[in-house]
GURORO-438554 format. One record per residue: residue in one letter; x, y, z of N, C-alpha, C, O in turn. Coordinates in Angstrom, 1 decimal, always signed. Layout:
! GURORO-438554
DRENGU/resn/npx/npy/npz/capx/capy/capz/cpx/cpy/cpz/opx/opy/opz
DRENGU/A/X/Y/Z/X/Y/Z/X/Y/Z/X/Y/Z
...
END
This chain:
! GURORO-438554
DRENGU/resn/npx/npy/npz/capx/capy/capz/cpx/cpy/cpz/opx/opy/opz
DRENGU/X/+7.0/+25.3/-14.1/+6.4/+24.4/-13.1/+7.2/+23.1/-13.2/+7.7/+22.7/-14.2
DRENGU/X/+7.2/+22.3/-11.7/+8.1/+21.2/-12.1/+7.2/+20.1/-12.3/+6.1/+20.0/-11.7
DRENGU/X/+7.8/+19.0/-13.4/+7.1/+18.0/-14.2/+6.3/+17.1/-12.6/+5.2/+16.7/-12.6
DRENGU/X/+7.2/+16.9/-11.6/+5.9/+16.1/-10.6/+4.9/+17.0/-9.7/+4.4/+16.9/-8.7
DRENGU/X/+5.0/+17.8/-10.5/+3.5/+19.1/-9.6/+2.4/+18.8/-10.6/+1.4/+19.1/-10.1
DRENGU/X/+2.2/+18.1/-12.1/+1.5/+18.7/-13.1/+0.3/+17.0/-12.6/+0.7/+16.0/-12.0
DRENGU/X/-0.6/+17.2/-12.9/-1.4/+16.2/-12.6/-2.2/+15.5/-13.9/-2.7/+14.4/-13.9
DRENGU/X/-2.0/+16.5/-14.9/-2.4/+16.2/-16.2/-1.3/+16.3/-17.6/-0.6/+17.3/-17.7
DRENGU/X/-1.3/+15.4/-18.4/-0.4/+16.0/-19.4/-0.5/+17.7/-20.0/+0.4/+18.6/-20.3
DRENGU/X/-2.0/+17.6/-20.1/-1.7/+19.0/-20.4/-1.3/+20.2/-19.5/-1.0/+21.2/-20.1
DRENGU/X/-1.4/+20.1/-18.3/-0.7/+20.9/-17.3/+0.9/+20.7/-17.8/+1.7/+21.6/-17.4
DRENGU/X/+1.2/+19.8/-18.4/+2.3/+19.6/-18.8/+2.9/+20.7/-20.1/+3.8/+21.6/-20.2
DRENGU/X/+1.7/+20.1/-21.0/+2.1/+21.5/-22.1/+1.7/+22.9/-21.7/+2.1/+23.9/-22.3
DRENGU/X/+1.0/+23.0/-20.8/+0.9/+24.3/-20.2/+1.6/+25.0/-19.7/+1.4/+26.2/-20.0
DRENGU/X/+2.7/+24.6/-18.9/+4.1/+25.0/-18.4/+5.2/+24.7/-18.9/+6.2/+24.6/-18.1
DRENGU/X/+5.2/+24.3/-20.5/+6.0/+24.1/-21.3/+7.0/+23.3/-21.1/+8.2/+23.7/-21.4
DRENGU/X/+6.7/+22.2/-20.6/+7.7/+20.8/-20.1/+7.4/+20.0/-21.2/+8.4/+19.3/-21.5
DRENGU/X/+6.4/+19.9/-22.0/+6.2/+19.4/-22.8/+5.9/+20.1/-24.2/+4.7/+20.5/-24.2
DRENGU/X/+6.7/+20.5/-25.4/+6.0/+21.3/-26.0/+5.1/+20.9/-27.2/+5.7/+20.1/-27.9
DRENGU/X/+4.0/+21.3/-27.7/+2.8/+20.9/-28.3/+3.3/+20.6/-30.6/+2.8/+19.9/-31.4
DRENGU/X/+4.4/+21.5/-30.6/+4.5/+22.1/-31.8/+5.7/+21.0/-32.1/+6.2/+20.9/-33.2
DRENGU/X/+6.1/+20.0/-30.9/+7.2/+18.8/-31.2/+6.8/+17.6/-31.7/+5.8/+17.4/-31.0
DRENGU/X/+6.9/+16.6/-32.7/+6.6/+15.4/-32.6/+7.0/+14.7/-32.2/+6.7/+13.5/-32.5
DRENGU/X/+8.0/+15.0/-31.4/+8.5/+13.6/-30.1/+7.4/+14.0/-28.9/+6.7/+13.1/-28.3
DRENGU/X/+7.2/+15.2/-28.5/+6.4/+15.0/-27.3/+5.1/+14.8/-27.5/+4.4/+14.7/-26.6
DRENGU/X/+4.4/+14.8/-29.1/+3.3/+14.8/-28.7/+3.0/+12.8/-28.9/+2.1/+12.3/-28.4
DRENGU/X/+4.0/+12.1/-29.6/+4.0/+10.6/-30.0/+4.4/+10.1/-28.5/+3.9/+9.0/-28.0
DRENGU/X/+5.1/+10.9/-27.7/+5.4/+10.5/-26.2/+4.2/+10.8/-25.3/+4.2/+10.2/-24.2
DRENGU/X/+3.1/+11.7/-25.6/+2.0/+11.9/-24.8/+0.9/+10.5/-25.2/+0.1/+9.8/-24.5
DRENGU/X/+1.4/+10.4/-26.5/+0.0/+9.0/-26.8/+0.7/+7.8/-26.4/+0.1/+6.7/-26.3
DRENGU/X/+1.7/+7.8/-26.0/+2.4/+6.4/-25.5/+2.0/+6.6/-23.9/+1.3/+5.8/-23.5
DRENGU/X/+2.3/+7.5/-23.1/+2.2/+7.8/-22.0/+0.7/+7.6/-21.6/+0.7/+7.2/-20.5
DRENGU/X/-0.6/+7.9/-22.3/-1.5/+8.0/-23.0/-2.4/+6.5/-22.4/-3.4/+6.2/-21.7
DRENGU/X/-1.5/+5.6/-23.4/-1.7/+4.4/-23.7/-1.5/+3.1/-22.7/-2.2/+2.1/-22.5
DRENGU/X/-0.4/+3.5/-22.0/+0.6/+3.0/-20.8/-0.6/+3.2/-19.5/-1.1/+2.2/-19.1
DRENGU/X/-0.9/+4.3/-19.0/-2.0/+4.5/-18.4/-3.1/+4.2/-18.5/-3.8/+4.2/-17.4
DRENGU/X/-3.7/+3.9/-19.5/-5.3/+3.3/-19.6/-5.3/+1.8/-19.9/-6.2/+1.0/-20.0
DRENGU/X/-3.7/+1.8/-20.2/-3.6/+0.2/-19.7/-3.4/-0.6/-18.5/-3.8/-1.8/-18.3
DRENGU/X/-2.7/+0.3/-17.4/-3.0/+0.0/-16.5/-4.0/+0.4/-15.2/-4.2/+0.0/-14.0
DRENGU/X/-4.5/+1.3/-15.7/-6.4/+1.4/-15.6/-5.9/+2.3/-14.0/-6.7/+2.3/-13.0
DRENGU/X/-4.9/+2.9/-14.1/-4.4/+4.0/-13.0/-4.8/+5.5/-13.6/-5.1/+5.5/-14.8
DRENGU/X/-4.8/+6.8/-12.7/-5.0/+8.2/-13.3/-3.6/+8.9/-13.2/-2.8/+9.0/-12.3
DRENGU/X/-3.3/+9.4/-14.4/-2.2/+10.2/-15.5/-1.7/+10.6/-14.0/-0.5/+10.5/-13.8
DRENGU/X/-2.3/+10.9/-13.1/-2.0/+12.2/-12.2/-0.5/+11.1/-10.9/+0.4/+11.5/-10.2
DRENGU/X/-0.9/+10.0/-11.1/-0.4/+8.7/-10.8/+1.2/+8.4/-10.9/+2.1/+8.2/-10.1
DRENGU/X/+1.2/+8.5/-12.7/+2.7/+8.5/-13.6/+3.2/+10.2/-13.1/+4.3/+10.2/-12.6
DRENGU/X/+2.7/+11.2/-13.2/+3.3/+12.7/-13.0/+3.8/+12.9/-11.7/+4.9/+13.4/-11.4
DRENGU/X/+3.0/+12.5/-10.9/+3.7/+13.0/-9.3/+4.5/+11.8/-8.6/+4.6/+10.6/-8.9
DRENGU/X/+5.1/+12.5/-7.7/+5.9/+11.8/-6.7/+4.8/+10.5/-6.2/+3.6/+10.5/-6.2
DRENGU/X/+5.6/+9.3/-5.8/+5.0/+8.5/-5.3/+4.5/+8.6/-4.0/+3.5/+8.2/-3.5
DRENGU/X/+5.7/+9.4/-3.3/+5.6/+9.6/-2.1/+4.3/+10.3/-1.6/+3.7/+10.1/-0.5
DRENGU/X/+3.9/+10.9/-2.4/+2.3/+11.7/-2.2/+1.5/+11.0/-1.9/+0.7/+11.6/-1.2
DRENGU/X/+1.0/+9.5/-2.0/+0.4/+8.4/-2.0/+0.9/+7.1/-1.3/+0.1/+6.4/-0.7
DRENGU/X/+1.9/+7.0/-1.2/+2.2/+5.6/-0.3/+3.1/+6.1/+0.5/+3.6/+7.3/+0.4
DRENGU/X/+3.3/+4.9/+1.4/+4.1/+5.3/+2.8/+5.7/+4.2/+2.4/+5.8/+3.2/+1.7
DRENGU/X/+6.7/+5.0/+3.1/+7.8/+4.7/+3.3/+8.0/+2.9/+3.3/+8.8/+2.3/+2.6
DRENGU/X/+7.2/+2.3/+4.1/+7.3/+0.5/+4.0/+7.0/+0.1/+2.3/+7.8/-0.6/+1.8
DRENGU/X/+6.3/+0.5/+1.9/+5.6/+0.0/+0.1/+6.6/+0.5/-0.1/+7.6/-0.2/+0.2
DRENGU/X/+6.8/+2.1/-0.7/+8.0/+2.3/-1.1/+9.3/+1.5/-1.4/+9.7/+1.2/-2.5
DRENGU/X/+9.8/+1.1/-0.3/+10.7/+0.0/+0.3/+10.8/-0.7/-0.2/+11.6/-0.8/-1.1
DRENGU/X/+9.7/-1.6/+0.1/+9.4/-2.7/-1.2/+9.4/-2.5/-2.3/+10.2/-3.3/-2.7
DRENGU/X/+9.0/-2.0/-3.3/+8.9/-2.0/-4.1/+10.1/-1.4/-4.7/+10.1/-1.5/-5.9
DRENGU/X/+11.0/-0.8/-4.2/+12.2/+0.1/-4.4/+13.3/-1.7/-4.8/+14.0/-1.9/-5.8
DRENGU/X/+13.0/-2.7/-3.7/+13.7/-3.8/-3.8/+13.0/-5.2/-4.1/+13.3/-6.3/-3.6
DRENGU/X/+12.0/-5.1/-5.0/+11.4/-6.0/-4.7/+12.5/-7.8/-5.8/+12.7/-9.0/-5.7
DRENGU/X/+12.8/-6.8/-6.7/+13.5/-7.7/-7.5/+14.3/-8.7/-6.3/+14.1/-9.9/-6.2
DRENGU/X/+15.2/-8.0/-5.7/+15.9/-8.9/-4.3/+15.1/-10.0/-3.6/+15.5/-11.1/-3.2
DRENGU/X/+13.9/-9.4/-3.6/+13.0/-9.8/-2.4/+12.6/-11.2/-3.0/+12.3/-12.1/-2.3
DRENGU/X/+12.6/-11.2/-4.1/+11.8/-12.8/-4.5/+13.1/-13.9/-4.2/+13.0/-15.1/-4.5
DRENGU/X/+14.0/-13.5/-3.8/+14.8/-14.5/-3.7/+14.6/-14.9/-1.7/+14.9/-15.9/-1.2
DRENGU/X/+14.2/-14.0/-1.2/+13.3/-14.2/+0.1/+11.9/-15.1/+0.2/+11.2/-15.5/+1.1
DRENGU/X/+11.7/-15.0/-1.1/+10.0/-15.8/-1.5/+9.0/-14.8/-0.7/+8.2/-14.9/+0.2
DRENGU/X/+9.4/-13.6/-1.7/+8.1/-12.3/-1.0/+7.7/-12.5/-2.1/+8.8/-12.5/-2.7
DRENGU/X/+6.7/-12.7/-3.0/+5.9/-11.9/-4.0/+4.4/-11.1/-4.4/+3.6/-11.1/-5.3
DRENGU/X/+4.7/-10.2/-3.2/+3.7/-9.1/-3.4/+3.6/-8.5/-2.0/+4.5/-8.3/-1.2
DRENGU/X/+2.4/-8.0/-1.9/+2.2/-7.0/-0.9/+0.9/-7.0/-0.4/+0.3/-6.1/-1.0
DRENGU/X/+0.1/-7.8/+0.8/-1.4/-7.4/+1.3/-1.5/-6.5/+2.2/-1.6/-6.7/+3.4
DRENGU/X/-1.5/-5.4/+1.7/-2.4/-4.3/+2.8/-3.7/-4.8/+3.3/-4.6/-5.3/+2.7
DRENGU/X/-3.5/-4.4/+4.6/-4.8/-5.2/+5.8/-4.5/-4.0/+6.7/-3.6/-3.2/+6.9
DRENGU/X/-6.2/-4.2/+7.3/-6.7/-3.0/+8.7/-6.1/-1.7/+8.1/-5.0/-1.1/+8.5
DRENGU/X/-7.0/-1.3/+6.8/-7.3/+0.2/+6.5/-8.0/+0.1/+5.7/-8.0/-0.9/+4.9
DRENGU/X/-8.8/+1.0/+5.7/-9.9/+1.5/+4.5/-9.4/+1.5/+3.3/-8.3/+1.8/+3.0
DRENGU/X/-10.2/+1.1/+2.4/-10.1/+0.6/+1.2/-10.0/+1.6/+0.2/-9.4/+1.2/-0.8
DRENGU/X/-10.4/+2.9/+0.3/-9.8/+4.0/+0.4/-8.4/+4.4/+0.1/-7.7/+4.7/-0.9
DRENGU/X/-8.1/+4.3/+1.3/-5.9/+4.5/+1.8/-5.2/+3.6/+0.8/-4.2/+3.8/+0.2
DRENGU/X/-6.4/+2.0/+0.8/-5.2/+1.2/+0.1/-5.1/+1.6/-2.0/-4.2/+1.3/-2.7
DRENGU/X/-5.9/+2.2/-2.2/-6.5/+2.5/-3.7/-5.2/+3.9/-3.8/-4.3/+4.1/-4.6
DRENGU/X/-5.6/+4.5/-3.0/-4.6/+5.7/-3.5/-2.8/+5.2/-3.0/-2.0/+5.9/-3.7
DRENGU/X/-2.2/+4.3/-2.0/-1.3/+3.6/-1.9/-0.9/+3.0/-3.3/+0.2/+3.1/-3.9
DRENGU/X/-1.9/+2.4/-3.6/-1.9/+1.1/-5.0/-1.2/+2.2/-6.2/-0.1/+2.0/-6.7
DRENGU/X/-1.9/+3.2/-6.5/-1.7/+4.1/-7.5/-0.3/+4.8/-8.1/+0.3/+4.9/-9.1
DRENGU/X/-0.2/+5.0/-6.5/+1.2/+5.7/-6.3/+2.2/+5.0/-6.7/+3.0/+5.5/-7.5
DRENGU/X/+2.3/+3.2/-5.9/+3.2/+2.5/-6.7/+3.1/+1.8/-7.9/+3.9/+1.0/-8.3
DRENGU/X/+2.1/+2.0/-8.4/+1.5/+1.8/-9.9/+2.2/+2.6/-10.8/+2.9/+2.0/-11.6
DRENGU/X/+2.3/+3.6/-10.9/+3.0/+5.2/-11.0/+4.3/+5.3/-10.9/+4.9/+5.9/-11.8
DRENGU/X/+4.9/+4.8/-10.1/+6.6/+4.5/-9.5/+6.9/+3.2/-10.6/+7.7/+3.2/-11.5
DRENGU/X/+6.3/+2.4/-10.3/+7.0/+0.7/-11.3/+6.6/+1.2/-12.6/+7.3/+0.5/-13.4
DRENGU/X/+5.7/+2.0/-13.3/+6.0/+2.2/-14.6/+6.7/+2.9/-14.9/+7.3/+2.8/-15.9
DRENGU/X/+7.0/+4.3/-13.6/+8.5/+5.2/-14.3/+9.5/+3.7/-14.3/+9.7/+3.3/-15.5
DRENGU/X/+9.9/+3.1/-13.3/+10.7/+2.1/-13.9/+10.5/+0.7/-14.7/+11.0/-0.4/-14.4
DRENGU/X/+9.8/+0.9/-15.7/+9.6/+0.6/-16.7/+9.3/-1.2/-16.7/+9.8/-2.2/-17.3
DRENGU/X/+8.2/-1.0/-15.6/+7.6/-2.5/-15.3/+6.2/-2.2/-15.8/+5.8/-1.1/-16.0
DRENGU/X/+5.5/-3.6/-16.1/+4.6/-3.6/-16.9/+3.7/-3.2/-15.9/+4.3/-3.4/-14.8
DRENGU/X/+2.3/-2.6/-15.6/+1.9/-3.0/-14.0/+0.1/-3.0/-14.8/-0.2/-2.7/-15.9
DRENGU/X/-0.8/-3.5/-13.8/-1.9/-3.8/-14.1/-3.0/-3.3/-12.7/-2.9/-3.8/-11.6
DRENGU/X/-3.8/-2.3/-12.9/-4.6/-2.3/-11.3/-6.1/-2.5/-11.9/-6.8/-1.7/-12.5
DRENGU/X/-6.2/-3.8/-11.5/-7.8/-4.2/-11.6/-8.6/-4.6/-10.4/-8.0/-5.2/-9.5
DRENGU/X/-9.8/-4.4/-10.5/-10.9/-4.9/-9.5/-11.4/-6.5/-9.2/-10.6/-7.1/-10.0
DRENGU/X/-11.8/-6.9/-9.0/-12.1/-8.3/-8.4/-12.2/-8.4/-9.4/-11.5/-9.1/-10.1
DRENGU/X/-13.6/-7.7/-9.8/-14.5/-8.0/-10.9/-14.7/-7.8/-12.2/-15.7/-8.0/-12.9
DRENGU/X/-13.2/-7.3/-12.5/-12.8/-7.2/-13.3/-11.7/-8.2/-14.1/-11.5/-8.6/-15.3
DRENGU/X/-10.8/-8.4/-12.4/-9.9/-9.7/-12.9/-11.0/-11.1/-12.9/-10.5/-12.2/-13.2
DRENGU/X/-12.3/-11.1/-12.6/-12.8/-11.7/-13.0/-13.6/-12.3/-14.5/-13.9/-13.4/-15.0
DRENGU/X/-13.5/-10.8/-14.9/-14.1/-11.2/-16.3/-13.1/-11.3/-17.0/-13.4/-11.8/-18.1
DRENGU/X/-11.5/-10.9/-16.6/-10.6/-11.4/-17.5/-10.2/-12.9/-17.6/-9.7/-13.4/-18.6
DRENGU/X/-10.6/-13.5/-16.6/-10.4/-14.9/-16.3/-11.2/-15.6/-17.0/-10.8/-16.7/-17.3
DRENGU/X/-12.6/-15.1/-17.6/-13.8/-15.9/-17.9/-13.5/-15.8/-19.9/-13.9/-16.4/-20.9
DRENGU/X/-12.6/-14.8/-19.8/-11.9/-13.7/-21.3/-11.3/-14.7/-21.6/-11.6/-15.2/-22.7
DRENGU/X/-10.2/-15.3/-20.9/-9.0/-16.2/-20.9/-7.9/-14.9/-21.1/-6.8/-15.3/-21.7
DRENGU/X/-8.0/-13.5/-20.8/-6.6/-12.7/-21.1/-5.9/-12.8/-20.2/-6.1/-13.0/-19.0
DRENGU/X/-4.7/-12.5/-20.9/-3.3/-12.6/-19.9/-3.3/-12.1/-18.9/-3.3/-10.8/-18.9
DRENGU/X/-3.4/-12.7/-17.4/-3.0/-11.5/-16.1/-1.3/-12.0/-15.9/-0.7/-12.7/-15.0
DRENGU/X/-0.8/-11.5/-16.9/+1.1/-11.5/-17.1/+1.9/-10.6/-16.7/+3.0/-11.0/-16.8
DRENGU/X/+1.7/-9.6/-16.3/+2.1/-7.5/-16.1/+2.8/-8.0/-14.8/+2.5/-8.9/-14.1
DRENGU/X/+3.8/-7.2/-14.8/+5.1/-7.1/-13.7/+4.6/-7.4/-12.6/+5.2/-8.3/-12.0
DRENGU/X/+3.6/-6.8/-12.2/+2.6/-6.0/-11.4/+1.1/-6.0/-11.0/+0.7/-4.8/-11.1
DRENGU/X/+0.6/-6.5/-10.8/-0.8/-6.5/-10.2/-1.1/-6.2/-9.3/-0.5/-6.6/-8.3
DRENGU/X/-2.3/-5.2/-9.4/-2.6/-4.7/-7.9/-4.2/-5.2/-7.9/-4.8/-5.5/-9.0
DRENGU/X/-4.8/-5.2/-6.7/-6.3/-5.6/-7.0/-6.5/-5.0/-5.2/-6.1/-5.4/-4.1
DRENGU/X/-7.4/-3.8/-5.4/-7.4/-2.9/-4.7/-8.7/-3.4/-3.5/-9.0/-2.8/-2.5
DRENGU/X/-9.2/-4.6/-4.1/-10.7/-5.1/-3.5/-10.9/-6.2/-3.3/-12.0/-6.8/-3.1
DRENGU/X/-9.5/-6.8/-3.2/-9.6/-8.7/-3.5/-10.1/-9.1/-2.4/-11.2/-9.7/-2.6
DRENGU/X/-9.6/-9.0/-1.1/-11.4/-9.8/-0.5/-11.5/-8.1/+1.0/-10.8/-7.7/+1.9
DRENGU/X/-12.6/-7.8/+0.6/-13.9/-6.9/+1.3/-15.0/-8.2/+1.5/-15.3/-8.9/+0.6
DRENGU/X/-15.5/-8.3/+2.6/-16.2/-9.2/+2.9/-17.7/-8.1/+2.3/-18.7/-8.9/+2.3
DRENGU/X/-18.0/-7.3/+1.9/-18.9/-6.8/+1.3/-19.1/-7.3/-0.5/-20.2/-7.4/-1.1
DRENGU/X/-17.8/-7.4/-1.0/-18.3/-8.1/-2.1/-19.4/-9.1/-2.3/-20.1/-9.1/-3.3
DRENGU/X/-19.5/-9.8/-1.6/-20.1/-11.1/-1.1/-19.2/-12.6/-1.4/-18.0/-12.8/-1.3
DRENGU/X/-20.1/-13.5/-1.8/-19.7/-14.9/-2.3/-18.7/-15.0/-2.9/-18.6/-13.9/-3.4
DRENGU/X/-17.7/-15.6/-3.1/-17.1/-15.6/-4.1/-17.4/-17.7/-4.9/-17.3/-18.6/-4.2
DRENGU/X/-17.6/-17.7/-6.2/-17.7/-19.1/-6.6/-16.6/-19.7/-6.1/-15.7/-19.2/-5.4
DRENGU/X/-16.7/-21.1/-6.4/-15.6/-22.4/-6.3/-14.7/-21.8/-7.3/-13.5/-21.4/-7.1
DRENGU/X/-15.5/-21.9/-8.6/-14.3/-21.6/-9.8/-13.9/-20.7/-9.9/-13.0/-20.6/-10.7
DRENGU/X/-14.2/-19.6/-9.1/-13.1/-18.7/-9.5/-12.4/-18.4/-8.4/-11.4/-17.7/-8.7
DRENGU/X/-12.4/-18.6/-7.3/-11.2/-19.1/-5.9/-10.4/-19.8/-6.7/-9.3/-19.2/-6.9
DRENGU/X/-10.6/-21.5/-7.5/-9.9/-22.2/-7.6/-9.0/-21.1/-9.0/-7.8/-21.1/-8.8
DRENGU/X/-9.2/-20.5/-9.9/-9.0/-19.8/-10.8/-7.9/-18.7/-10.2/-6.7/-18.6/-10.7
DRENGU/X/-8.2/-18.0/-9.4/-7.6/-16.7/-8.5/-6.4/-17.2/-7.7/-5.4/-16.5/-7.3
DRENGU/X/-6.6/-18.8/-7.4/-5.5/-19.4/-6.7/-4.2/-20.0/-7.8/-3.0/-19.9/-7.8
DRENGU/X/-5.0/-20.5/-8.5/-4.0/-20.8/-10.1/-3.1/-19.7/-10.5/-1.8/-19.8/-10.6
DRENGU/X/-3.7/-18.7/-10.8/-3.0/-17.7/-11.1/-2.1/-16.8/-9.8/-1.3/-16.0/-10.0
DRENGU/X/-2.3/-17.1/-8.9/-1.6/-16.4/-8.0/-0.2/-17.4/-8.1/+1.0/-16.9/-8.1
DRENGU/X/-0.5/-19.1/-8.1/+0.4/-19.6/-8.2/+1.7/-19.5/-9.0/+2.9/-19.7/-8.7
DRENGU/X/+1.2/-19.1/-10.2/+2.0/-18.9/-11.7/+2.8/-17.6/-11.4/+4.0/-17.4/-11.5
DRENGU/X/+1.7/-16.6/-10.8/+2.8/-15.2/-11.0/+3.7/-15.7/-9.9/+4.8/-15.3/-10.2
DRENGU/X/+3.9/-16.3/-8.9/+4.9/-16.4/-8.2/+5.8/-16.9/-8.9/+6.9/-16.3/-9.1
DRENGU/X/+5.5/-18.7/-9.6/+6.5/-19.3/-10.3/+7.4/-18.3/-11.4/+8.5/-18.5/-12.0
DRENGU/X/+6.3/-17.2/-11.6/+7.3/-17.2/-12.7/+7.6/-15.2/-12.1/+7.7/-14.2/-12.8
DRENGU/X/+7.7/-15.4/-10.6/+8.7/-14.1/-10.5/+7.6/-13.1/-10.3/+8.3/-12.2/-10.0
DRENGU/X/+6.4/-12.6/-10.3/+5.8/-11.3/-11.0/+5.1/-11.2/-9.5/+4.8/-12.2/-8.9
DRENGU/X/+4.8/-9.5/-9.0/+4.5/-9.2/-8.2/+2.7/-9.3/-8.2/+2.0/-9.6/-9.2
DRENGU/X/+2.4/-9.2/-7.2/+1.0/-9.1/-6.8/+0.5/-8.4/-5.3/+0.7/-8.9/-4.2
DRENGU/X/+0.0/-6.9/-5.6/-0.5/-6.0/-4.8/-2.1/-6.4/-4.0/-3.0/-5.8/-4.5
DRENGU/X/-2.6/-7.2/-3.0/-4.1/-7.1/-2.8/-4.3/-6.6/-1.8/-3.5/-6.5/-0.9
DRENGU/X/-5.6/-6.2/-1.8/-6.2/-5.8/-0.4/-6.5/-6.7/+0.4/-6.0/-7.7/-0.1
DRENGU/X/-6.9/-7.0/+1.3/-7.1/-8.1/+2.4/-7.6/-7.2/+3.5/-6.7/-6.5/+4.0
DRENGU/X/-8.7/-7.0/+3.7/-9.4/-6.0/+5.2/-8.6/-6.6/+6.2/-7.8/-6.1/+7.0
DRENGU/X/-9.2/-8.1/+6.1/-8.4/-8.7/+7.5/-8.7/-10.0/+6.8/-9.5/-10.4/+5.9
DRENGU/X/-7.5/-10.8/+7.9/-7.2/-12.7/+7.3/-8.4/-13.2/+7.8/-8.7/-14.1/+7.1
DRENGU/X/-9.1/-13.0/+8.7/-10.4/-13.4/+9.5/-11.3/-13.8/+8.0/-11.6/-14.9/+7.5
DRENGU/X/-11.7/-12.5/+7.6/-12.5/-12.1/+6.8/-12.1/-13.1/+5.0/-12.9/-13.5/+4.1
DRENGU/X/-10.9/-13.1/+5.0/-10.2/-14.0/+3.9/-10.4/-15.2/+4.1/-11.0/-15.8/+3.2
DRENGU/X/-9.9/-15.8/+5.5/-10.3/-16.8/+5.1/-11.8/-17.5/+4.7/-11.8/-18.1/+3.6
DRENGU/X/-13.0/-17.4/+5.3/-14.1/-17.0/+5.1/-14.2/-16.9/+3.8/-14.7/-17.9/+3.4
DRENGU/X/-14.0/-16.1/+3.1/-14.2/-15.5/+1.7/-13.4/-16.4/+0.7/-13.8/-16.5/-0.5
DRENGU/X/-12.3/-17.0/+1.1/-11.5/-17.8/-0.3/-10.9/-18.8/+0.4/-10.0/-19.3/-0.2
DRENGU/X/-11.2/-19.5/+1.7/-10.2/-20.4/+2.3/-8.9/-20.1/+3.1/-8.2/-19.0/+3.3
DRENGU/X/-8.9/-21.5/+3.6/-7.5/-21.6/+5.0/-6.1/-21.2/+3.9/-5.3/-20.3/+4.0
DRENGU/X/-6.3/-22.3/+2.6/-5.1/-22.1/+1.3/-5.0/-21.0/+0.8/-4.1/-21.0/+0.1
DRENGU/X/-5.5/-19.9/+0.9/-5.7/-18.1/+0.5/-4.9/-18.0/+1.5/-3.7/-18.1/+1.3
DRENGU/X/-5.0/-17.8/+2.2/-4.7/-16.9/+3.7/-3.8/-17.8/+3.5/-3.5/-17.7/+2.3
DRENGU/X/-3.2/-18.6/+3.9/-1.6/-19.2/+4.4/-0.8/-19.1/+3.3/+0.4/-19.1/+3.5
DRENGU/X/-1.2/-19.0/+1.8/-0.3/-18.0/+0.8/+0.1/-16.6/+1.0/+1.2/-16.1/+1.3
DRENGU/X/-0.9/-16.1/+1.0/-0.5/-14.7/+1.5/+0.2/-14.6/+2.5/+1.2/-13.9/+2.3
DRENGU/X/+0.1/-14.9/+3.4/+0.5/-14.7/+4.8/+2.1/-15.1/+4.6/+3.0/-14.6/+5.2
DRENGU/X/+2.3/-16.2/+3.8/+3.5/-16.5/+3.8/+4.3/-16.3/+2.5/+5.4/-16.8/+2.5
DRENGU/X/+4.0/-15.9/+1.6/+4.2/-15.3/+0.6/+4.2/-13.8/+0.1/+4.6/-13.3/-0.9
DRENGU/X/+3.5/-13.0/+1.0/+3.4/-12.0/+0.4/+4.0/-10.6/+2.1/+3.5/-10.7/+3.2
DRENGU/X/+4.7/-9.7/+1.8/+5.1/-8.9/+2.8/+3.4/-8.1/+3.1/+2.6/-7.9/+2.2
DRENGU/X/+3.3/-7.9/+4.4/+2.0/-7.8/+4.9/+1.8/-5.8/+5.7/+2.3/-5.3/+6.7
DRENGU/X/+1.4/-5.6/+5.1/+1.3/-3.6/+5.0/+0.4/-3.2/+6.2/-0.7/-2.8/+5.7
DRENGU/X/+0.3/-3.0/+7.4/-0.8/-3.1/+8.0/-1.4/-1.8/+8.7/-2.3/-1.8/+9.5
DRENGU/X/-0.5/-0.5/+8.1/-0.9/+0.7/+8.8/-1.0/+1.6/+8.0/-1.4/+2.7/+8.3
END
């Protein structure tokens, strides 16, 4: 069986790509393991093609993105699609930038919320936030707009990508401000199909 058909490691040692009775593959399954529940993506994510999940424009991007910050792109808002399309998009190049051996991170609002309240690092090559404004979330505070904006500022300064959802700028700005939406909009390459 070939290694991007298997969806699980152990489909892996099942078709003997990986063998069980090695101690390099099995210290490479807990790293692989580890890498994955760190960036809060499914195993099935790192094994297959990316192409299974995103479309040709992301790809792209992210194939060049190192280039691209010298254009002052750093990131990517998918807008006008289901939140859905953008989660399994997110995965695929979640999956892709760790084969190439970037740090990557996929968290929820409300999750990079409680990291902020944590004070932990959002530092990773890569951030994706699959939910950043759904006008169904509801409210969002003062402090943590002003907080969400801080940190978006930094990963630019200091180079590092950032993946969000955005349903629509209508709905953004509404939800985080005119200063939300005219970062993105002008900082970030815009995914919209």
């Amino acid at each position: 069986m070939n290694m991007s058909m298997n969806k699980t490691l152990d489909e892996a040692f099942d078709s003997k790509v990986l063998v069980a009775d090695c101690p390099y593959h099995v210290g490479l399954t807990r790293v692989v393991d580890a890498v994955v529940r760190g960036a809060n993506i499914p195993m099935a994510a790192l094994l297959n093609d990316s192409r299974m999940y995103a479309k040709t424009a992301e790809l792209d991007y992210v194939l060049n993105y190192p280039s691209l910050v010298d254009d002052n792109l750093y990131g990517l808002a998918f807008t006008s699609m289901s939140s859905t399309e953008v989660y399994k998009r997110m995965i695929g190049l979640s999956g892709m930038l760790i084969r190439n051996k970037k740090r990557v991170q996929l968290r929820t609002l409300h999750e990079l919320s409680d990291m902020i309240k944590s004070e932990e690092p959002i530092d990773k090559d890569c951030l994706f936030v699959p939910d950043f404004s759904i006008p169904d979330n509801g409210e969002v505070s003062d402090w943590l707009k002003q907080r969400l904006y801080s940190i978006l500022l930094m990963r630019v300064s200091k180079g590092l990508q950032t993946f969000l959802y955005v349903r629509d700028f209508k709905s953004l700005r509404v939800q985080f401000g005119d200063v939300f939406a005219e970062h993105i909009q002008q900082n970030f390459c815009i995914i919209e199909t």
